[in-house]
MARFI-749520 format. One line per 5 residues: number of its first residue (from 1); for each residue x, y, z of C-alpha. Coordinates in steps of 0.001 Angstrom, whole numbers, m for minus. Example, Ala and Ser with C-alpha at 12.3 -4.5 7.8 and 13.67 -1.06 7.14 Angstrom:
2
1) 12300:m4500:7800; 13670:m1060:7140
END
This chain:
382
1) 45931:9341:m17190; 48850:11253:m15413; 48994:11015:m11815; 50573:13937:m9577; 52341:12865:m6572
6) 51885:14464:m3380; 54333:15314:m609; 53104:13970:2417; 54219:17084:4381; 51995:19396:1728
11) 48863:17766:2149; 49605:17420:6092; 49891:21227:5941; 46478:21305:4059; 44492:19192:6623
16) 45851:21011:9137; 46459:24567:8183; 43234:25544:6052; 41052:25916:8044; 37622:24164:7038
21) 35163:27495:8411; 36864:30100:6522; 36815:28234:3362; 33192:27172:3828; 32028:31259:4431
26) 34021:31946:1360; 31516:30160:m662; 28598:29368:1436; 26327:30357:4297; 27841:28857:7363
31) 24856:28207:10076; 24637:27308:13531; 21293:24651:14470; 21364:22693:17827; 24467:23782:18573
36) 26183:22576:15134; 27878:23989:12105; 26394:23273:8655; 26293:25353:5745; 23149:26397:3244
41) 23123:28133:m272; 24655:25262:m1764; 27450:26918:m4925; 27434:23923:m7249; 25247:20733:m8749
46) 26305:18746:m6737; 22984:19229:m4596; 21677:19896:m1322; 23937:20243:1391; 22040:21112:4147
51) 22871:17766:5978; 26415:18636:5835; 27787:19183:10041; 31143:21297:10111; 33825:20621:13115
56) 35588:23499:13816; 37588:21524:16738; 38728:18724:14406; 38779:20689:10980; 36292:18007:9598
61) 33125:17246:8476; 30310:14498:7718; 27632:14541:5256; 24193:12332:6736; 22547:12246:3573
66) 25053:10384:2056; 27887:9307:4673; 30274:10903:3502; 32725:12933:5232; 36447:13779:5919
71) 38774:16464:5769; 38986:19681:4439; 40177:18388:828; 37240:16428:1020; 35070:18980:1674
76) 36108:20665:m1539; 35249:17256:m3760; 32102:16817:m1656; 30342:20311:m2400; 32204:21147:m5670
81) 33899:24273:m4954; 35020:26003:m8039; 33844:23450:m10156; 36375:20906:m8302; 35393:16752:m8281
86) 38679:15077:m7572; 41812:15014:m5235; 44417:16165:m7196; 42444:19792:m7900; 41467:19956:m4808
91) 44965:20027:m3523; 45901:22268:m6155; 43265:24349:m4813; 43670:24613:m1231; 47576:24620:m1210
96) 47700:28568:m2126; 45011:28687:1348; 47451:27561:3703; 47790:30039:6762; 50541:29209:9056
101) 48735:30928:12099; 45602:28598:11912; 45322:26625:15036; 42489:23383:14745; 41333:23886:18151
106) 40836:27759:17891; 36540:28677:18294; 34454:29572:15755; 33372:33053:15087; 30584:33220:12625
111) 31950:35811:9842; 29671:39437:9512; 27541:40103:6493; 29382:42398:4085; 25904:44029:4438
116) 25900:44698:7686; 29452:45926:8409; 29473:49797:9379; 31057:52102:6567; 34542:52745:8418
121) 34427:48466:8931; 33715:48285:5066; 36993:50743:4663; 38678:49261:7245; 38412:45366:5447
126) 39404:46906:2255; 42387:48819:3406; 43392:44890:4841; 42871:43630:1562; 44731:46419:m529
131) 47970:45902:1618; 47315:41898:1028; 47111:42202:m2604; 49891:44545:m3067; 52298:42650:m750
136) 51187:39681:m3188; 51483:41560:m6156; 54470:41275:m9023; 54226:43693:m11821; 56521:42923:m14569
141) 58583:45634:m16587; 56147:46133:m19114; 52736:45180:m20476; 53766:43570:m23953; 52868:40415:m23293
146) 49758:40892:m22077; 48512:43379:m24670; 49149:40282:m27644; 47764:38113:m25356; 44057:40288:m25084
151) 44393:41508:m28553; 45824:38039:m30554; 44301:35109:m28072; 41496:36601:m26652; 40885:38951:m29517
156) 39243:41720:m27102; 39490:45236:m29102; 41974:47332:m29318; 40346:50208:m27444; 39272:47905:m24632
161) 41777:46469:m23926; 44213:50043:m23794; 41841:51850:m21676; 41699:48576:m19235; 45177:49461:m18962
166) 45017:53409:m18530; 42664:52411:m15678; 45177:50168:m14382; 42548:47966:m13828; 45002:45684:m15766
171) 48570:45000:m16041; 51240:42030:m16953; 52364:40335:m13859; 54541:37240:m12472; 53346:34567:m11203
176) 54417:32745:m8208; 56167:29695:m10382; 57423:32628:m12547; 56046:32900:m15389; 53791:36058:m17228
181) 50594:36751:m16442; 47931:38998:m16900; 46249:40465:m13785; 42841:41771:m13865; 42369:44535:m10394
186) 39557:45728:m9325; 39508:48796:m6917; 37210:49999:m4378; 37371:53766:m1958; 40692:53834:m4534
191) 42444:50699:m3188; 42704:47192:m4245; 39706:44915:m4058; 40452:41922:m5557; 43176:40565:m8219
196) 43226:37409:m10540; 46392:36398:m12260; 45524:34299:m15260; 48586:32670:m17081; 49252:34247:m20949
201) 51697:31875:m22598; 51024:28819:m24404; 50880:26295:m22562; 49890:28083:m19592; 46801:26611:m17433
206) 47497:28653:m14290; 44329:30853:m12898; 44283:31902:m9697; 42996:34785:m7462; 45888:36689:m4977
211) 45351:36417:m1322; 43207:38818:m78; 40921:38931:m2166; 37852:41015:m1107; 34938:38694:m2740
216) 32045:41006:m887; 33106:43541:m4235; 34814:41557:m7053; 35559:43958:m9583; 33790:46718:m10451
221) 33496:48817:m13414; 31697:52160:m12434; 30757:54971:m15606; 33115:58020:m14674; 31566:62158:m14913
226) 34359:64641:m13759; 36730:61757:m12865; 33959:60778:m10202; 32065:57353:m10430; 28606:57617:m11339
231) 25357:55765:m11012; 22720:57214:m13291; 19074:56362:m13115; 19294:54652:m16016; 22349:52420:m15514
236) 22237:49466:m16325; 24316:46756:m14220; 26167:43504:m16008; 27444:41061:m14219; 30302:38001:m15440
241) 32101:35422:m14076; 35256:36785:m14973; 36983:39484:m16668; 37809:38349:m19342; 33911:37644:m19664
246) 33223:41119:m19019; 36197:42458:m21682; 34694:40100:m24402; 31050:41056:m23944; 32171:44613:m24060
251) 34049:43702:m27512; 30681:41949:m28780; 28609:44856:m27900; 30621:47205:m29465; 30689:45030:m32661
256) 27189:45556:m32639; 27135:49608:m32093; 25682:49491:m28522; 27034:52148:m26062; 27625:51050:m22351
261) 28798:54723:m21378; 26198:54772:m18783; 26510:50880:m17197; 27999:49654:m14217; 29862:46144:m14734
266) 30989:43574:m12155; 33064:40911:m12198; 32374:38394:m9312; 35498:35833:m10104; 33405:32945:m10304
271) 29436:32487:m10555; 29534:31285:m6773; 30822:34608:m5980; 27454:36230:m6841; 27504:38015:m3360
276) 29172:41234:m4112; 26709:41744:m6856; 23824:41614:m3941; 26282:44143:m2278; 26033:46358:m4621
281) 22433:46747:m4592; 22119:46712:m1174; 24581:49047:m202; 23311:51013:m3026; 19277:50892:m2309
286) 20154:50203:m6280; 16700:50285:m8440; 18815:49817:m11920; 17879:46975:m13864; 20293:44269:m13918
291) 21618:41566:m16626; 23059:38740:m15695; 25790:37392:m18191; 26817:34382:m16294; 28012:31435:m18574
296) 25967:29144:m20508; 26344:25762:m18592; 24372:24538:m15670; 26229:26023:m12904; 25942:29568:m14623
301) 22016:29075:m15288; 21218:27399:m11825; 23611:30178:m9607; 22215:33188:m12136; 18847:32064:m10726
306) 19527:32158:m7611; 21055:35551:m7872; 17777:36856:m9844; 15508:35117:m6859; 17878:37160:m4624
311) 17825:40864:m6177; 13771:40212:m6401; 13918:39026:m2536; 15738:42158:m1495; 12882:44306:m3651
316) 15904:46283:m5620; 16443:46550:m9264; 13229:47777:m11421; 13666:44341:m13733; 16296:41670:m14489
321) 17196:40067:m17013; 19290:37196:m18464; 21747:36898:m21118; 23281:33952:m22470; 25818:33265:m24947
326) 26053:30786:m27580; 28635:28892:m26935; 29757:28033:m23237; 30881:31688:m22517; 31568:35731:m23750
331) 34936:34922:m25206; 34544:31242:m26808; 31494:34027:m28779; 34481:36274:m29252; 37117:33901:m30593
336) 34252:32097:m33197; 33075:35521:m34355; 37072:36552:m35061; 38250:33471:m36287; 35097:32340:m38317
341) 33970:35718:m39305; 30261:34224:m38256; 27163:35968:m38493; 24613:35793:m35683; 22523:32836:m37404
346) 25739:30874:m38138; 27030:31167:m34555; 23420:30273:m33120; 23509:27035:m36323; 26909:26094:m34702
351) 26449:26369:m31065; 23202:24131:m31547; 24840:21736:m33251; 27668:21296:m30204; 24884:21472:m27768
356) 24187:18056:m29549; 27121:16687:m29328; 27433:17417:m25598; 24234:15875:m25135; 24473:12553:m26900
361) 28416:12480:m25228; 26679:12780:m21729; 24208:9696:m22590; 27355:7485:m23061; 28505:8166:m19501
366) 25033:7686:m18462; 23697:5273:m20622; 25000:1262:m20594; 22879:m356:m23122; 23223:m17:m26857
371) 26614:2037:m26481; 27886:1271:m30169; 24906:2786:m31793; 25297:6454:m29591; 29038:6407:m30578
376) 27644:6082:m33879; 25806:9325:m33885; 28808:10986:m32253; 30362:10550:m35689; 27918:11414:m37732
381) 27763:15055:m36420; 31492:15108:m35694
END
């Protein structure tokens, strides 16, 4: 196992400088009971955490169902944010958070629904986010990279992946160690809403989201009459994880001869994010049916529920649906269909069969007794 050391300054400045509130509203609904913080809406499987007590004045927190508690990296391995179970992601994490100008002691202000804000407060938050974004933002010369990258890696088509780039809803980008990326933007009143840099090379892991994100939209993909966004009666809205997701189910459905001329698409950044797809059909009064295309693991199933539970709460959109892929997500589909040439039934034959395998590999973490004979099996579908 490789171990990453730690400045002791760096995660000083983490304890200290992100603050614990803001970074709970990012991904849950902060609450105030008997005169204490705690949060609801829990975003991962990590399970309930409606015993969990926030303090703002320390920039702590402590967890009575279980005892646990601590500091705002922590908090992050405690509720699972982003998928995140151990201290070296979790630093990882929280060290692109770090605002100079936080102050411990400073009071809470509980943040204002997205819904609620006033139109020139909605225009208002995104003009702070566009100058965020393209203060943070480093295009590179050209898009080269990035078009092999979506055409040869990710195999999105052709078509796709040029008119992504008409829109300028992507282009090739630095990141901040200096290396190529691609950048997915989204836009909203014609600024930026939110943009995630995602390495391209190699033997590049980096994925990350710029500051200023405006999660309340994500990135949204609107159907376009007169060089005017549209929403037709008959719209359909899909909604991803990510964009590259959204890019690969739009390169399966065309594949398959389907035309999305008429649907809206969102990209919420991760399945956590869900939010700005409630947004959407609030601000909209939106009646159009909606698809959910989150991945196919638990945290996609579990949060897509929760969304669907949501959008029927609200009494908006006419009927909802689910769609899964076969493998874990849209472009693992993609990259087996390209590589393999699969049909549909092959695919389906395949992804059941590494279902299996993920099954009998989680009974060996789980499971003490007879451990030879479920190693055994391992092999004998590997």
């Amino acid at each position: 196992m490789i171990i990453i050391a730690f400045s002791k300054k760096l995660i000083n400045n983490i304890k200290t400088k992100v603050n614990i509130v803001d970074l709970a509203n990012e991904y849950f609904d902060v609450t105030k009971k008997n005169g204490y913080l705690g949060i609801k809406n829990g975003a991962s499987q990590n399970g309930d955490f409606s015993s969990i007590v926030i303090y703002p004045a320390t920039n702590s927190f402590f967890r009575n169902s279980n005892r646990h508690g601590g500091d705002v990296i922590n908090f992050v391995i405690e509720t699972q944010i982003e998928g995140i179970n151990n201290f070296t992601d979790a630093v990882n994490f929280l060290k692109n958070k770090i605002d100079p100008n936080f102050k411990i002691e400073q009071q809470y202000q509980k943040k204002k629904l997205y819904s609620d804000l006033s139109r020139e407060e909605k225009i208002n938050k995104i003009k702070d986010s566009h100058e965020s974004l393209l203060k943070n933002l480093k295009k590179d010369s050209n898009n080269r990279n990035v078009i092999a990258y979506l055409l040869n890696t990710r195999k999105i088509d052709k078509a796709i992946v040029y008119n992504e780039l008409n829109k300028k809803r992507i282009c090739q980008a630095i990141t901040p160690n200096g290396s190529k990326a691609v950048a997915f933007i989204g836009y909203d009143y014609g600024l930026f809403s939110a943009i995630s840099l995602r390495g391209i090379s190699s033997n590049s892991k980096f994925k990350g989201d710029l500051k200023g994100c405006n999660y309340d939209i994500g990135w949204r993909i609107y159907p376009e009459q007169d060089n005017k966004k549209v929403i037709f009666e008959d719209s359909k809205v899909y909604c991803f994880e990510g964009y590259i997701d959204m890019l690969s189910y739009m390169s399966l459905e065309k594949q398959k001869g389907n035309n999305h001329d008429k649907d809206i698409f969102i990209a919420c950044g991760s399945a956590n994010k869900y939010k700005c797809v409630e947004n959407f059909y609030i601000e909209n009064k939106s009646k159009n049916d909606l698809v959910i295309c989150f991945d196919n693991d638990q945290a996609g199933k579990k949060l897509g529920n929760i969304l669907e539970k949501s959008i029927k709460d609200l009494k908006l959109g006419n009927n909802i649906t689910k769609e899964f892929s076969y493998f874990k997500d849209w472009n693992e589909d993609l990259i087996e269909i390209s590589k393999k040439k699969l049909s549909l039934s092959q695919r389906k034959n395949i992804a059941v069969e590494k279902s299996k395998k993920m099954v009998i590999k989680e009974k060996i973490k789980t499971e003490t007794k007879d451990n030879t004979s479920i190693k055994g099996k391992i092999l004998e579908l590997g």
